[in-house]
C-alpha positions, 0 to 999 in steps of 0.5 A: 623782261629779264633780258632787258634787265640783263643789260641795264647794268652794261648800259649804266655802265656806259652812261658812266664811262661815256665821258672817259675815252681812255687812250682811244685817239690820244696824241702820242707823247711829244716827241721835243726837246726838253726845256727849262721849268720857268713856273708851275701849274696845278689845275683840279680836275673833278673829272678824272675818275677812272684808271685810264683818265690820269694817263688821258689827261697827261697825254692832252697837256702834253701837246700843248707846246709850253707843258713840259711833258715829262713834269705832268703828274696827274693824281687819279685819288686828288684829282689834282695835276702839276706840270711845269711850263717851259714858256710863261707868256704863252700860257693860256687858260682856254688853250688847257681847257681846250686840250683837256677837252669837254669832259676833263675842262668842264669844272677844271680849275687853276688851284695854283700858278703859274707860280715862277720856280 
């Protein structure tokens, strides 16, 4: 019995950060020319909730083509992230949850934006 008790607190402990992958199989920043901010973004993500997740976040949007990855900023205590985007035609909400993934794009939420610079 106390051998299973030993290891409930790790498998708690997984359960919780099963949903937060860190920096495992992370696109690496984008390596592209800077452009022009035409408008920004802030989203709510009431996922992000660990250490590793704002820089997780970051790393998801940054592969999308009309973020400008050097604008993400993600705020682990507000949850909140704002970003410039370089394209306004191209944006699109089901591409951001789609990059952001199951985790992070589940309860993900447009709190501003794209509003014109």
């Amino acid at each position: 019995m106390r051998s299973v008790l030993s290891a409930a607190p790790v498998v708690v402990l997984g359960l919780v950060l099963a949903g937060c992958s860190g920096n495992g199989g992370l696109p690496p920043p984008p390596d592209r020319p800077e452009k022009p901010v035409q408008a920004w973004v802030t989203l709510s993500v009431p996922k992000m909730t660990c250490d590793a997740c704002p820089e997780s976040v970051t790393r998801r949007l940054g592969a999308l083509e009309w973020v400008e990855y050097p604008t993400i900023k993600a705020d682990l205590e507000t949850k909140k992230v704002k970003f410039g985007v370089n394209d306004v035609k191209s944006f699109d909400v089901d591409a951001l949850r789609e990059a952001l993934g199951d985790h992070y794009g589940k309860g993900m939420e447009i709190v501003k934006g794209p509003e014109p610079k």
